[in-house]
Residue frames as a rotation matrix with the C-alpha (Angstrom) as fourth column:
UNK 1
0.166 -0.149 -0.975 92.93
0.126 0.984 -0.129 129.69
0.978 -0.101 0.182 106.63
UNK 2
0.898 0.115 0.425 92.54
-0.391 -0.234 0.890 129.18
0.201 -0.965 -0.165 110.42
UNK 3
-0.443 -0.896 0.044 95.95
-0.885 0.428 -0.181 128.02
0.143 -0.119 -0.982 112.36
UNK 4
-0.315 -0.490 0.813 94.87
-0.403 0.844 0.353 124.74
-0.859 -0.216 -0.464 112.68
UNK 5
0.958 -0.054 0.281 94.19
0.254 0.614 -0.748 124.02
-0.132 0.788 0.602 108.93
UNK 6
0.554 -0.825 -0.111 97.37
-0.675 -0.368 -0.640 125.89
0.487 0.429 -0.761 108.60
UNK 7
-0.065 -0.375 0.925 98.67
-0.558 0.782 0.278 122.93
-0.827 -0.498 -0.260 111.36
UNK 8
0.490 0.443 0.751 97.29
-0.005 0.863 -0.506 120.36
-0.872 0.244 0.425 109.18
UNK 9
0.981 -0.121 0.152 98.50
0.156 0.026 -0.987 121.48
0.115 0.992 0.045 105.93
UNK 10
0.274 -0.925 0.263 102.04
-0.877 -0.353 -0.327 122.26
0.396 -0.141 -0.907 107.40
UNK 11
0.215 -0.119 0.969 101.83
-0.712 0.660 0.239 118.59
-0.669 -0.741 0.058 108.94
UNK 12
0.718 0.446 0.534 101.04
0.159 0.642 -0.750 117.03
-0.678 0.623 0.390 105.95
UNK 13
0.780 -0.619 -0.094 103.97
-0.551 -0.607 -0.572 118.71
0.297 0.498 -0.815 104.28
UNK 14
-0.187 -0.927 0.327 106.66
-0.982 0.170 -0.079 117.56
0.018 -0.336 -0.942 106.32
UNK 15
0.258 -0.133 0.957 105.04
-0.153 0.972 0.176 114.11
-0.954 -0.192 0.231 106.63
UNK 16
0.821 0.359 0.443 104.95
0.275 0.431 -0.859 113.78
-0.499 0.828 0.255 103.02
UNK 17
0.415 -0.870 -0.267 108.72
-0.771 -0.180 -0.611 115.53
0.483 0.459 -0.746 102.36
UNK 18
-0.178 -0.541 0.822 109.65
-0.801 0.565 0.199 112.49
-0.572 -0.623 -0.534 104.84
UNK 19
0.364 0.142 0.920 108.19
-0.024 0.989 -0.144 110.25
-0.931 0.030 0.363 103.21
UNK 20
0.986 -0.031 0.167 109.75
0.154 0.577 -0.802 110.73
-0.071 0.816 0.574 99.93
UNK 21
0.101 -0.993 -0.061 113.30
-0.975 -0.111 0.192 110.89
-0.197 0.040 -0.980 101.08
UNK 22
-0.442 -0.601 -0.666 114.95
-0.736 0.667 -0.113 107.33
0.512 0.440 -0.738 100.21
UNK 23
-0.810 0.278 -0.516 113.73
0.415 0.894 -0.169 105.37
0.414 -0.351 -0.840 103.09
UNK 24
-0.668 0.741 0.070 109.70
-0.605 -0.595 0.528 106.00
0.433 0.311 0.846 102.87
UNK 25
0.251 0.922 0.296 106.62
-0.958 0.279 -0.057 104.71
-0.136 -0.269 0.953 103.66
UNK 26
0.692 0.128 -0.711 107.01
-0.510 0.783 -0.355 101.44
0.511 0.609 0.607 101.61
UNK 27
-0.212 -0.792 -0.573 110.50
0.048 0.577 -0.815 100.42
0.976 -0.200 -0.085 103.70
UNK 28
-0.710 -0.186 0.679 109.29
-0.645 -0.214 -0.733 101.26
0.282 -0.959 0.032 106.61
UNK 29
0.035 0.713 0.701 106.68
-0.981 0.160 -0.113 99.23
-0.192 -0.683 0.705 106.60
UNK 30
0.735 -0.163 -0.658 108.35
-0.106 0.931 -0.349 96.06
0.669 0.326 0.667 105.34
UNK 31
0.014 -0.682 -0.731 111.49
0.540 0.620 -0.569 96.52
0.841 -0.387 0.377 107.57
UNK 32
-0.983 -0.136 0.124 110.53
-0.072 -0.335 -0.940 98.82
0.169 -0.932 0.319 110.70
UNK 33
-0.056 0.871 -0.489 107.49
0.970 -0.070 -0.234 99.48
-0.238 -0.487 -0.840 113.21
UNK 34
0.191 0.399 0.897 105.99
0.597 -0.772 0.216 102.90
0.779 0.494 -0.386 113.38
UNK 35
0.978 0.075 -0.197 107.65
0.201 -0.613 0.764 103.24
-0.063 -0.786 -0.615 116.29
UNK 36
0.032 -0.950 -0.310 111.25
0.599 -0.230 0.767 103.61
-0.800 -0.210 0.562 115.04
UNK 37
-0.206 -0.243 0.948 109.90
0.906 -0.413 0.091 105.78
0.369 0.878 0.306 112.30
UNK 38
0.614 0.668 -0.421 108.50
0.773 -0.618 0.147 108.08
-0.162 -0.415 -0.895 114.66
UNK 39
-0.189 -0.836 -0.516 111.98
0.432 -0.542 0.721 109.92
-0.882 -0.087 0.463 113.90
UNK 40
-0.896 -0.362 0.258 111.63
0.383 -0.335 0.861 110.25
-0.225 0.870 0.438 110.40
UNK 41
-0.676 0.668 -0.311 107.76
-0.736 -0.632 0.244 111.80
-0.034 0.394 0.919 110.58
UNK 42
-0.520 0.641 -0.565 106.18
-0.251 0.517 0.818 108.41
0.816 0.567 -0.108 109.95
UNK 43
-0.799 0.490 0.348 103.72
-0.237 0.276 -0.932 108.50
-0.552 -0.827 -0.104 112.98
UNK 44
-0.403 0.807 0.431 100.24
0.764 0.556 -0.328 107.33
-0.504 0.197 -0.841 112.66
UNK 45
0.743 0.436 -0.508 98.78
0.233 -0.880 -0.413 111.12
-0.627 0.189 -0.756 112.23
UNK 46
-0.032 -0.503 -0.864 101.93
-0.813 -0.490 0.315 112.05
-0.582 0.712 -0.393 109.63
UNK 47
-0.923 -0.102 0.371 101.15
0.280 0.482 0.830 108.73
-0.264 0.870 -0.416 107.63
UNK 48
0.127 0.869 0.478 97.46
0.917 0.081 -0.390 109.31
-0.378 0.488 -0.787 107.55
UNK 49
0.476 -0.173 -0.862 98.31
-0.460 -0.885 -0.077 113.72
-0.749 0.433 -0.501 106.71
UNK 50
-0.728 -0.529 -0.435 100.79
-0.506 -0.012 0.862 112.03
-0.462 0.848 -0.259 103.54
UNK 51
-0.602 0.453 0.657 98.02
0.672 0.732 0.112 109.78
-0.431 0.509 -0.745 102.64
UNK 52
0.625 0.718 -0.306 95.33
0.534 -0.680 -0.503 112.57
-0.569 0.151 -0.809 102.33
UNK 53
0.333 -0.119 -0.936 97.93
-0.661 -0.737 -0.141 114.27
-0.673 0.666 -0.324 99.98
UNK 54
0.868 0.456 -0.197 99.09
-0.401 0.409 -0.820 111.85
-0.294 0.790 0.538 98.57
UNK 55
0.709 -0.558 0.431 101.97
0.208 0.750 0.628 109.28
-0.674 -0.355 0.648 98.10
UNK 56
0.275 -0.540 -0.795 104.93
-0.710 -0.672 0.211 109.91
-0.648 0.507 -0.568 96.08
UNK 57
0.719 0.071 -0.691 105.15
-0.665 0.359 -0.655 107.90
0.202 0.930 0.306 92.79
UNK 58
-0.245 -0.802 -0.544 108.41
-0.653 0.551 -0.519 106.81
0.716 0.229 -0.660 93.42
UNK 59
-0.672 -0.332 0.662 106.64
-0.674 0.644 -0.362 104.31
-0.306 -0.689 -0.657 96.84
UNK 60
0.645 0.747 -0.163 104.98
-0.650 0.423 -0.632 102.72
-0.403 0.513 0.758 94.02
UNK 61
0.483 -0.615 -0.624 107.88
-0.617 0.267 -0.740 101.60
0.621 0.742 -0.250 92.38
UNK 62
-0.841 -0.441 0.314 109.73
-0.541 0.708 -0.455 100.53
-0.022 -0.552 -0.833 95.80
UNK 63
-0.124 0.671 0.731 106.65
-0.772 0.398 -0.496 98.38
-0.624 -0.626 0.468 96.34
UNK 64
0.842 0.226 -0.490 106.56
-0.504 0.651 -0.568 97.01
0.190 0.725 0.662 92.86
UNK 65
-0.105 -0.979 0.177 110.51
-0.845 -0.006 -0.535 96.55
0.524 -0.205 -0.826 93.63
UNK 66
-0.618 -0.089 0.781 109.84
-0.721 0.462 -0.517 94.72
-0.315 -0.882 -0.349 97.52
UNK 67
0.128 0.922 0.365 106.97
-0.726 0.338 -0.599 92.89
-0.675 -0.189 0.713 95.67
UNK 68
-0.805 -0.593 -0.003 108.91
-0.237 0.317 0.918 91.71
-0.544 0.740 -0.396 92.28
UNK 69
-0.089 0.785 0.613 105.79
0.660 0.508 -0.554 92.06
-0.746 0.355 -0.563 90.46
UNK 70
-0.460 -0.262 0.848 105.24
0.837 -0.448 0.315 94.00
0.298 0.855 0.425 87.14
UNK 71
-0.999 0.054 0.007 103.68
-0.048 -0.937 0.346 97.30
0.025 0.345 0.938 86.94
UNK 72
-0.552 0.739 -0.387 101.01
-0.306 0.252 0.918 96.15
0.776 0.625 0.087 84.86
UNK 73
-0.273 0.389 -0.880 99.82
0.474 0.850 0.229 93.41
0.837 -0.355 -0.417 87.25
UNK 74
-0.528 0.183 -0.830 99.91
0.847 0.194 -0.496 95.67
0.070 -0.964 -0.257 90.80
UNK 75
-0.850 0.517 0.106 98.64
-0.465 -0.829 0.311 98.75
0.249 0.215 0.944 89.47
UNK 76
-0.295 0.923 -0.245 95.62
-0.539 0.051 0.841 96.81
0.789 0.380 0.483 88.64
UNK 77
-0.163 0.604 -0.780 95.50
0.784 0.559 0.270 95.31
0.599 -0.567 -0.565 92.17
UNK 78
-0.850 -0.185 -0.494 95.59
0.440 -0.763 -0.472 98.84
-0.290 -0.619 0.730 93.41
UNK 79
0.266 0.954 0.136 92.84
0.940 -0.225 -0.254 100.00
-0.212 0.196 -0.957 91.24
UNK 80
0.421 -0.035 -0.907 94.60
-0.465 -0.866 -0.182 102.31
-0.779 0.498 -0.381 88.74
UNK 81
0.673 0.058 0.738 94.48
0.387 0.822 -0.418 102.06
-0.630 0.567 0.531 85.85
UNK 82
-0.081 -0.525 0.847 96.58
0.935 -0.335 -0.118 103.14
0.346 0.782 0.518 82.41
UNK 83
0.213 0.032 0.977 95.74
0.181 -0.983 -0.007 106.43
0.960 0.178 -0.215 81.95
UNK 84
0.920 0.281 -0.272 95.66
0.274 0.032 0.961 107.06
0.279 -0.959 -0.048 86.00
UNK 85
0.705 -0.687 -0.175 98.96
0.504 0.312 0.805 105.97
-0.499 -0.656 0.566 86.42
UNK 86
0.019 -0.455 0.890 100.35
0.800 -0.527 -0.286 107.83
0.599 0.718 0.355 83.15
UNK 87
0.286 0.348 0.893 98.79
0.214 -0.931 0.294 111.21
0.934 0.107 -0.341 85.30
UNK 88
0.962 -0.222 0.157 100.08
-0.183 -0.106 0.977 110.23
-0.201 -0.969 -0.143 88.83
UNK 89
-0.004 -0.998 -0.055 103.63
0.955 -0.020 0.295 110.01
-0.296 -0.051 0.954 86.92
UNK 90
-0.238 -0.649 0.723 103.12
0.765 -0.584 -0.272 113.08
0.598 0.488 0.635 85.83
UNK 91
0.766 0.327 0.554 101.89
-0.254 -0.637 0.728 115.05
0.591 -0.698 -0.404 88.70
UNK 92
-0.669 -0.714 -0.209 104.75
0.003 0.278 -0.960 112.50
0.744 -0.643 -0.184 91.16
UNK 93
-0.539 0.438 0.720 101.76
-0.810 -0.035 -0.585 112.14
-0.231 -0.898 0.374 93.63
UNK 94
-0.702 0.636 -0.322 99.38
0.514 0.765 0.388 109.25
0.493 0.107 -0.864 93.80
UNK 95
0.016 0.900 0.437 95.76
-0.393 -0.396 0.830 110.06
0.920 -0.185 0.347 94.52
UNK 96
-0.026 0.941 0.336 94.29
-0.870 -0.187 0.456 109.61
0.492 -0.281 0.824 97.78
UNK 97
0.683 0.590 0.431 92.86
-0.680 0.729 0.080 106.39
-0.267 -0.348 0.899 97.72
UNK 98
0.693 -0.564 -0.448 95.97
-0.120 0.523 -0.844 104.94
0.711 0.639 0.295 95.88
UNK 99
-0.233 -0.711 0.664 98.08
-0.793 -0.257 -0.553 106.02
0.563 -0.655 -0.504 98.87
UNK 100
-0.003 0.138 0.990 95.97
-0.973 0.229 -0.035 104.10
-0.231 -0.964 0.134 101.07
UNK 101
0.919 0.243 0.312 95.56
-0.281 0.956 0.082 101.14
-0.278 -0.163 0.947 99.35
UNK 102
0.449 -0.876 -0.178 99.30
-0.418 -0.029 -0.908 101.29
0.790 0.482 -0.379 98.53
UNK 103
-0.213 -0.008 0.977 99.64
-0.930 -0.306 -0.205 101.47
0.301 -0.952 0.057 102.53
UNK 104
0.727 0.678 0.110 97.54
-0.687 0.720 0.101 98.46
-0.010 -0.149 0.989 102.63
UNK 105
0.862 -0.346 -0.371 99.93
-0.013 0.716 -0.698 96.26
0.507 0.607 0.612 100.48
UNK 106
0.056 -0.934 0.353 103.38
-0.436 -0.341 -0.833 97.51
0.898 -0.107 -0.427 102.22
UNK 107
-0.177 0.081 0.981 101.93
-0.984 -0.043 -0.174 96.93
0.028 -0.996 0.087 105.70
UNK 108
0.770 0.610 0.184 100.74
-0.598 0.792 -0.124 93.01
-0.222 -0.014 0.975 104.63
UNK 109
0.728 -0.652 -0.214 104.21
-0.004 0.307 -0.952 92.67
0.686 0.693 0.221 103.09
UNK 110
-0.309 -0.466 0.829 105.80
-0.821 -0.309 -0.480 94.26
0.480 -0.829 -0.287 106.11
UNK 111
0.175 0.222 0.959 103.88
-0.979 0.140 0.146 91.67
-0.102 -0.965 0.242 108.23
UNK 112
0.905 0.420 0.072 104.72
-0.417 0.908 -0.046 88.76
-0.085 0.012 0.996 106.38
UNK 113
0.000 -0.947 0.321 108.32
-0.297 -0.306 -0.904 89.33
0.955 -0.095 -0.281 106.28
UNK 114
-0.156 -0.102 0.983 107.93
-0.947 -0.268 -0.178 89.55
0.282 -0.958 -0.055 110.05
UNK 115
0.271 0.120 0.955 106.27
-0.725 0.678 0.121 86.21
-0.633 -0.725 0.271 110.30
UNK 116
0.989 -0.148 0.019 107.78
0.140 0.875 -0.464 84.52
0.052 0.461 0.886 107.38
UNK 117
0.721 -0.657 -0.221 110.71
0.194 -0.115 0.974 85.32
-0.665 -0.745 0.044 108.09
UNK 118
-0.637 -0.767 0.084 112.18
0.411 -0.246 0.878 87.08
-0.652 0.593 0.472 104.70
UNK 119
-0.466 -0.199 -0.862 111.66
-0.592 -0.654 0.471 89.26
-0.658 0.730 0.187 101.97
UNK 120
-0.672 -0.389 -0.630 111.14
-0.740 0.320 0.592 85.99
-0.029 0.864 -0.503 99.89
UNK 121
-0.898 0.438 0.029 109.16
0.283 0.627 -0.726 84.18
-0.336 -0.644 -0.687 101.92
UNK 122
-0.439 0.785 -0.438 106.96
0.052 -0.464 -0.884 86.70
-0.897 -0.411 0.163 102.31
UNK 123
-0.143 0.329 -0.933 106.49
-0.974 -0.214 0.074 87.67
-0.176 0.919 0.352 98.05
UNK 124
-0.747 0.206 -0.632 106.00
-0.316 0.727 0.610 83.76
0.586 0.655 -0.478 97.53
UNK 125
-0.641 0.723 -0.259 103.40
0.516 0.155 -0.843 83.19
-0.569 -0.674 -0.472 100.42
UNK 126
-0.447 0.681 -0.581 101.81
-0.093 -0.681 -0.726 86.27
-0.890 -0.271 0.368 99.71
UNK 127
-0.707 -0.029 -0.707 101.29
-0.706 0.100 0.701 85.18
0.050 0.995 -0.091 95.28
UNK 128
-0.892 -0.027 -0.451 100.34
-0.120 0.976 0.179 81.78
0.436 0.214 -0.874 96.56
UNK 129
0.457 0.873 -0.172 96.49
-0.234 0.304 0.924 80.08
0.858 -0.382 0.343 97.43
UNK 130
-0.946 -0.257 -0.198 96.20
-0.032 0.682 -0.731 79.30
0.323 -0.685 -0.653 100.78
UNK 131
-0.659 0.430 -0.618 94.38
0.475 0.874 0.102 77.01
0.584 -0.226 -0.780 102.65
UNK 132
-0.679 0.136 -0.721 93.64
0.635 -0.383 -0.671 79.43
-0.367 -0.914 0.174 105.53
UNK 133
-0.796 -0.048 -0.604 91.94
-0.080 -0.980 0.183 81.41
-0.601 0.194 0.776 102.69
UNK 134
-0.164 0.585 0.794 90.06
-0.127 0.785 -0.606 79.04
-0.978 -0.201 -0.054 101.06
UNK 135
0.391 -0.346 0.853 92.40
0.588 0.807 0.058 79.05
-0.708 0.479 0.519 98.46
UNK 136
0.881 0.179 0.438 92.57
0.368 -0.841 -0.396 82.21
0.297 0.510 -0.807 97.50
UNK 137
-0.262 -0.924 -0.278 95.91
0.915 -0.146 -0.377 84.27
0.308 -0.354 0.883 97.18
UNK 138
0.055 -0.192 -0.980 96.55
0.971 -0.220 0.098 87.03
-0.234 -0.956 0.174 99.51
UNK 139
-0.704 -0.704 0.096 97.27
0.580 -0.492 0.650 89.44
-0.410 0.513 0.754 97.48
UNK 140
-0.696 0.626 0.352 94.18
0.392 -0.079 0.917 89.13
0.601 0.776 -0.191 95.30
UNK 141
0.038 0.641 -0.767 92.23
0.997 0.030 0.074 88.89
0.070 -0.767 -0.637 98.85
UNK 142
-0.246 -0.540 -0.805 93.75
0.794 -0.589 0.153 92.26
-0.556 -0.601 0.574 99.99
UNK 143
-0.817 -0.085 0.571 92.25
0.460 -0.693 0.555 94.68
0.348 0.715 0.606 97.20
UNK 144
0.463 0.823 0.328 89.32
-0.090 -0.325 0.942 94.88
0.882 -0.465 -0.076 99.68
UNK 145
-0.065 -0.475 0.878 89.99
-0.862 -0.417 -0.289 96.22
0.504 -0.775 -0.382 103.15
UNK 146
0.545 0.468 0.695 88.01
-0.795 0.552 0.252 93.39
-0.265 -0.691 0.673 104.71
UNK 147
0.772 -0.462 -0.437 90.38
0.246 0.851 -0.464 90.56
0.586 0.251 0.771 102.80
UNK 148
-0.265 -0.893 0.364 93.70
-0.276 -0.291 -0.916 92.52
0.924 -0.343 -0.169 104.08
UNK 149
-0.093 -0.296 0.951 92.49
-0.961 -0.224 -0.164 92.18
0.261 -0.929 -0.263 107.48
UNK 150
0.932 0.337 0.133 91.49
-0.360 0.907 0.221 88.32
-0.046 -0.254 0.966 107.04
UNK 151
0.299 -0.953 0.049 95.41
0.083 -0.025 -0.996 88.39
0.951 0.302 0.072 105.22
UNK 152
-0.526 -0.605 0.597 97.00
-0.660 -0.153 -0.736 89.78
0.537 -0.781 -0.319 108.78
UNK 153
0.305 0.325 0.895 94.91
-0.938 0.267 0.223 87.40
-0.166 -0.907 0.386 110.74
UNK 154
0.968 0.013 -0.250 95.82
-0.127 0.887 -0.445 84.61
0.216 0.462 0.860 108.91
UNK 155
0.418 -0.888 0.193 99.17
-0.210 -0.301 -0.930 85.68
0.884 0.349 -0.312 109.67
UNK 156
-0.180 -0.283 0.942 98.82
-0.975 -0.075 -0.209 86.12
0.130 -0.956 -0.263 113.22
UNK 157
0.849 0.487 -0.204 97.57
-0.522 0.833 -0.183 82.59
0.081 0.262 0.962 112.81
UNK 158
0.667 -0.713 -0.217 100.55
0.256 0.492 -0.832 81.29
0.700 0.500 0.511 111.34
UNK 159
-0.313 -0.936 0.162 103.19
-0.499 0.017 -0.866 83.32
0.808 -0.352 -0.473 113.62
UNK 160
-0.454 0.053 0.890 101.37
-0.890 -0.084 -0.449 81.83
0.051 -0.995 0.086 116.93
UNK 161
-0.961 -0.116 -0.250 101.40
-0.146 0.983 0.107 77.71
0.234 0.139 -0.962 115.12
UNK 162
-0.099 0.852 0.514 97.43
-0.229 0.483 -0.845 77.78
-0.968 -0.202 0.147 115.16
UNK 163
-0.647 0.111 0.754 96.30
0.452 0.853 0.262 75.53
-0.614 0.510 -0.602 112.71
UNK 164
-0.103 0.780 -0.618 94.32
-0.633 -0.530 -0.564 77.16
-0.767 0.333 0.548 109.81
């Protein structure tokens, strides 16, 4: 192994022991920026090194938690299924692609918090059709990359009173 995979794989380490201390990925992006996480590892380049290994199980749960939605129901907007999720508890990593689209959800939740101003807001907004969407809920929108980013524009929308 050259020194900089040995960088990379020693980066990815520490981003990913940061990120599964208590306050992780999942809070940080609902109640900070990535610049006051820069303390705790969670730059851009140490979230994308934890993503490539892979989230810890337990910022599934806070998300189901920050989201108040079942199991059942957000798995399957993540795109894992049963069995999947049976093997990413027992490994304590999420795959990959689960990380990111885990990432996805936190960071849409994070932003609607921001412009709805709560926690509560934000988990009934995000459940609900809107208009701006052409009826479609946010949530559902957001299992594709391209919906999540119509989801944050719609937002910016909303925090800056333009009509949608």
């Amino acid at each position: 192994m050259n020194r900089a995979m040995r960088r990379t794989g020693e980066a990815a380490k520490v981003a990913v022991d940061d990120v599964s201390t208590p306050v992780g990925v999942v809070h940080y992006c609902v109640h900070g920026s990535f610049l006051k996480s820069a303390s705790k590892g969670l730059t851009p380049s140490g979230m994308i090194a934890a993503i490539r290994t892979g989230l810890p199980i337990s910022e599934l749960d806070e998300l189901r938690e920050k989201l108040n939605m079942p199991m059942e129901k957000l798995t399957a907007k993540l795109g894992i299924s049963k069995a999947t999720l049976h093997r990413r508890k027992a490994t304590g990593r999420l795959g990959p692609e689960e990380s990111d689209r885990l990432l996805r959800f936190a960071r849409l939740l994070g932003r609607a918090v921001e412009v709805l101003e709560g926690e509560q807001n934000a988990r009934v907004w995000l459940s609900s059709p809107q208009v701006g969407l052409g009826g479609e809920v946010p949530l559902d929108y957001a299992e594709i990359e391209l919906g999540a980013r119509e989801v944050e524009d719609l937002l910016g929308r909303i925090e800056y009173g333009v009509y949608s």
